[in-house]
N, C-alpha and C positions, 0 to 999 in steps of 0.2 A: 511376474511383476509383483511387486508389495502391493500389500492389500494399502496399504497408508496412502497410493494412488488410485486408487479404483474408484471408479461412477465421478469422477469430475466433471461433471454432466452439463456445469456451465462454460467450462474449455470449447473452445472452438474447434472443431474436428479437424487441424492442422497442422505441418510440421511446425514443430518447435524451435527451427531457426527462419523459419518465412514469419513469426510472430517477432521474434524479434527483430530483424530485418525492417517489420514494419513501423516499430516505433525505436527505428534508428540505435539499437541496446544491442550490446555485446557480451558474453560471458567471457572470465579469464581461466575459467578450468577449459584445459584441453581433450574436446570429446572426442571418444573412440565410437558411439552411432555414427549411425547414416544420417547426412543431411535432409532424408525426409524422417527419420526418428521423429513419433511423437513426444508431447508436452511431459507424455506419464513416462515416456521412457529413460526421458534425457532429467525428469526428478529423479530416478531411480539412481541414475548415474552417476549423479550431483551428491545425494545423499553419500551413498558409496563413497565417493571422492573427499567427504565431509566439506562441503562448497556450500553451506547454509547463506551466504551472501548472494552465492548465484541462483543459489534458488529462489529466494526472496525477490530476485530481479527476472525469473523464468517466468514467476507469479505474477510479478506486476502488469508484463505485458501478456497473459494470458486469460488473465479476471475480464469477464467484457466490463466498461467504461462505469457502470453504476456501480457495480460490486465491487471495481477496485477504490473505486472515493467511499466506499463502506468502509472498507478494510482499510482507507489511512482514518477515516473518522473514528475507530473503537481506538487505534495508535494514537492518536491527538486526543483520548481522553487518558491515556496512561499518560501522557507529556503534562502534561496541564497539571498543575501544585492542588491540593484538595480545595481551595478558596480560589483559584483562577478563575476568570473567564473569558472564553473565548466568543467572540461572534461569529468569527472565521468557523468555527468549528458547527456550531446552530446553526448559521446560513448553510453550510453543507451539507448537512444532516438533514434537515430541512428539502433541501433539492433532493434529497434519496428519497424520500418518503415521497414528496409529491415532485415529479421533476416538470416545474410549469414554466411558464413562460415570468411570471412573476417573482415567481423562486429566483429564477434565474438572472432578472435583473438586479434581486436584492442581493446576489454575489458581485457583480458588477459595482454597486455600489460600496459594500463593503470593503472590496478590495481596493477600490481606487481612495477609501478616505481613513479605512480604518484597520489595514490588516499589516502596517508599517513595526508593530510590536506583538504582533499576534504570532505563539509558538505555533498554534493550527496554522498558519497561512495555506501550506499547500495542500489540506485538504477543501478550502475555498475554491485556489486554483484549479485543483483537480477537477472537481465538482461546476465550475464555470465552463471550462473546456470539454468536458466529457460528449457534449452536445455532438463534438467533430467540427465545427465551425468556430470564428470568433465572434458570435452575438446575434441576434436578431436582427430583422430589418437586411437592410444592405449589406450588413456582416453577414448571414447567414451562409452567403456562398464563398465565402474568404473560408478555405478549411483552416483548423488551430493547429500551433505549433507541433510537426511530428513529434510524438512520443511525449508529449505534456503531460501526458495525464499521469500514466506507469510511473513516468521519471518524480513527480509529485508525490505518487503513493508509496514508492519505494524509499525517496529517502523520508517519508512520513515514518515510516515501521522503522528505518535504522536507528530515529531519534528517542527510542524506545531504550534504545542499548544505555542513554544517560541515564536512569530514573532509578539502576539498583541492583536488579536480579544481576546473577553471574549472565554473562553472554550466552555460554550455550542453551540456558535455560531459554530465555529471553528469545534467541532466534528459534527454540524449537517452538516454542509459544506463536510467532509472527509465523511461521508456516502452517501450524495447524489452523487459525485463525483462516488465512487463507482457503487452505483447502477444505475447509468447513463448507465455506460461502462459496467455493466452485462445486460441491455437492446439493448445495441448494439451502445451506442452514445458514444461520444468523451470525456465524463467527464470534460469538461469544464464548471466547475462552478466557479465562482470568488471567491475566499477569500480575502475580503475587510479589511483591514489592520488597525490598531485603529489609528487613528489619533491624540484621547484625549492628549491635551497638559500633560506633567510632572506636579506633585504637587509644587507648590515652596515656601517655608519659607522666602525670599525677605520681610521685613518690618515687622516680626514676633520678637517676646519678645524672 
């Protein structure tokens, strides 16, 4: 196995299609594992295949529910203009740091008056939902929409593909981020931003 899988150690000791199964996500590369293949195998496979899309979506529903709203929250700071800001994005960040019962209604709030323009929104959503439930009180036992949360963090990190870098750069960045944070680290990896001047036609026929 690649060492670039090893000690995932916040993966869930499960096959890799009972994870996705559970939040309703499908890959479109066609595996040659076994249906109980684990997480680390069927990345190996993925890479191989050059399926960087499906991987990113192996990850999302593989990250447990706090670390995957980490990892769209570092993507909704490469999304965001250098003067942007989000609340969407502090409110979720926010719930990581302390995931209270307070936090968590100040997402509730958020979302429902102020995340109509906000490029972070789904890492709010994410980060509301991550609970398993929709909301405190008498919501508590209503479980949240299958696969909310992944589905939120994943297309969080794709929204990263607008901001510059060439692609493959870009997706090998949103994987290693990942699998940083299912090793136990903070996922901070930088995505260096393309600085290549615009093409310009100036003194052209």
């Amino acid at each position: 196995m690649s060492k670039r899988f090893e000690n995932l150690k916040k993966v869930p000791d499960q096959p890799a299609s009972r994870l996705l199964a559970a939040a309703n996500a499908q890959l479109k590369t066609k595996l040659s594992a076994p249906a109980n293949a684990s997480v680390q195998v069927v990345l190996e496979e993925l890479e191989a295949a050059r399926a960087p899309v499906d991987m990113l979506r192996l990850l999302s529903v593989s990250l447990p529910p706090r670390e995957c709203v980490w990892w769209a929250c570092i993507a909704g700071r490469d999304v965001l203009q250098e003067d942007e800001k989000s609340i969407c994005l502090t409110s979720a960040e926010a719930w990581v740091f302390e995931p209270t019962v307070e936090n968590r209604e100040r997402l509730r709030l958020v979302l429902e008056n102020e995340s109509a323009a906000d490029n972070a929104a789904p890492c709010a959503t994410a980060a509301y939902y991550a609970p398993g439930n929709l909301g405190e009180g008498d919501m508590a036992d209503i479980p949240a929409p299958i696969g909310v949360v992944s589905a939120c963090c994943f297309g969080m990190n794709l929204k990263t593909l607008k901001v510059g870098p060439p692609p493959e750069h870009c997706f090998e960045v949103m994987i290693d981020r990942a699998l940083d944070i299912a090793r136990g680290g903070n996922g901070k990896i930088e995505l260096v931003q393309d600085s290549t001047p615009a093409p310009t036609t100036e003194g052209t026929a």
